[in-house]
C-alpha positions as CSV (number, residue, x, y, z in Angstrom):
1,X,65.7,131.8,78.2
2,X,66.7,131.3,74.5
3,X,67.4,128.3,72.6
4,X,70.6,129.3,72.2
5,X,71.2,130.6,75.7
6,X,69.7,126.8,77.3
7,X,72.1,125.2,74.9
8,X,75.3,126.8,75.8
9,X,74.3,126.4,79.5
10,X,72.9,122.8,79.3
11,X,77.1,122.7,77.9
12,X,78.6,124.1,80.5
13,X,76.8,121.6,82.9
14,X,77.9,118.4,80.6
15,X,81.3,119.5,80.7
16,X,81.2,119.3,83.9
17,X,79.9,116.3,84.0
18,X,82.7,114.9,81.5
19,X,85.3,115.6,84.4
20,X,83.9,113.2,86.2
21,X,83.4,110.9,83.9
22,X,87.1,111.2,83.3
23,X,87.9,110.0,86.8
24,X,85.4,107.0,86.7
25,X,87.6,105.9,84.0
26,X,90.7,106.5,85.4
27,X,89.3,104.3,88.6
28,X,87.5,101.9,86.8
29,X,89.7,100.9,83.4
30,X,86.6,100.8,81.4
31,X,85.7,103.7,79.3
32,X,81.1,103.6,77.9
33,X,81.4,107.1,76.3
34,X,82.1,108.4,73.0
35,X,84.8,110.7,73.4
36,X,84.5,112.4,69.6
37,X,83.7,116.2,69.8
38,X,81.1,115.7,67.3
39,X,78.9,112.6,68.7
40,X,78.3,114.7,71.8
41,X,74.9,116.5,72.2
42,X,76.8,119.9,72.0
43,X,78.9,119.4,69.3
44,X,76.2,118.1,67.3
45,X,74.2,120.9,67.6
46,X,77.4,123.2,66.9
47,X,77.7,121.1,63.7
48,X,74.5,121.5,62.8
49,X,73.7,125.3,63.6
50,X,77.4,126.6,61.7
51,X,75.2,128.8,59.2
52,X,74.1,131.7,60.4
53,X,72.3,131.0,63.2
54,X,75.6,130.4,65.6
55,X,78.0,132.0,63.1
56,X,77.0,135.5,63.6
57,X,78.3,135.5,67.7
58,X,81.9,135.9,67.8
59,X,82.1,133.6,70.4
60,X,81.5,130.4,68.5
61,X,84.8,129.9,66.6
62,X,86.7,130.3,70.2
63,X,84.0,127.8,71.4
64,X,84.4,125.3,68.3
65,X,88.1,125.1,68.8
66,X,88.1,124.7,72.5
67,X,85.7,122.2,72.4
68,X,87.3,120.2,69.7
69,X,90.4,120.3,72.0
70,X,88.9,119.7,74.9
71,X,87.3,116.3,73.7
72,X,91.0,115.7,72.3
73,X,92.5,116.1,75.7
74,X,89.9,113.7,77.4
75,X,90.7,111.5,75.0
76,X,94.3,111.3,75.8
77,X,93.5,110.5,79.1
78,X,91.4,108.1,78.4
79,X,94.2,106.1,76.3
80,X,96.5,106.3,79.0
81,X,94.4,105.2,81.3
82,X,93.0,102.1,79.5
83,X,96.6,101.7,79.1
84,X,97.2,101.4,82.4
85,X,99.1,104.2,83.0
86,X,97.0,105.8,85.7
87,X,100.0,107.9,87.1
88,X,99.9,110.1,84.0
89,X,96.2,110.1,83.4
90,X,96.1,111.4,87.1
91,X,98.7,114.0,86.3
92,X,96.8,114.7,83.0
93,X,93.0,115.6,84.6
94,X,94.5,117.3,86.8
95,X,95.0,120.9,88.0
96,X,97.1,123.4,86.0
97,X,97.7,120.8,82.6
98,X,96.6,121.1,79.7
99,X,93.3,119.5,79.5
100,X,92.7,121.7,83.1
101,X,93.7,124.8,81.2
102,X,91.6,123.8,78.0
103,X,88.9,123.2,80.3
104,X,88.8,126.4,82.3
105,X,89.0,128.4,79.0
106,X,85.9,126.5,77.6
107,X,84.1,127.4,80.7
108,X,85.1,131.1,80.5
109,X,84.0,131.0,76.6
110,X,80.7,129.7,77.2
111,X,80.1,131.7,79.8
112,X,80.6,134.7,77.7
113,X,78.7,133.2,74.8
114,X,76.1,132.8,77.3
115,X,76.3,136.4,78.5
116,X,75.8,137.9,75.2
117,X,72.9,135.5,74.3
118,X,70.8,136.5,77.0
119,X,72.2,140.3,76.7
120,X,74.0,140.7,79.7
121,X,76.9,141.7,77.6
């Protein structure tokens, strides 16, 4: 597998793993991770790779932008559950809202980012 194609799926296993974080903060009150889109591994390395080398798949603005929101939807949550208001932080990380729908369309956008990396596509 590429360095690219380990990359986006090493992605789609951390965001996965962000959900969960997301509900260990809602449960616990306390929040250890740095919820900026560009302090995570992933969006350091899309940072860091914008010329040329990620650029050239059209999949990488789509995947930019959702990630960028993504991080600013967790982030939400987080705030309103540090703020104690665990009723809407539940409702937020949950199915069908916005950080759900964010989420999904990530997944889907990696997945066919992935796809064309390793030329299933």
């Amino acid at each position: 597998m590429s360095n690219i194609a380990n990359t986006i799926y090493q992605a789609i296993v951390s965001h996965t793993a962000w959900k969960k974080r997301l509900r260990d903060i809602i449960d616990t009150g306390e929040n250890k991770y740095d919820v900026d889109a560009e302090q995570c591994k992933f969006g350091k390395w899309l940072k860091e790779n914008t010329d040329g080398l990620l650029s050239i798949y059209e999949h990488y603005p789509q995947v930019v932008h959702l990630h960028d929101q993504f991080h600013k939807e967790a982030d939400k949550i987080i705030r309103l559950a540090l703020y104690g208001k665990l009723q809407e932080a539940n409702t937020a990380v949950g199915y069908g809202g916005d950080f759900d729908h964010i989420s999904q369309e990530l997944v889907r956008a990696l997945i066919a980012w992935h796809d064309v990396v390793i030329g299933k596509k």
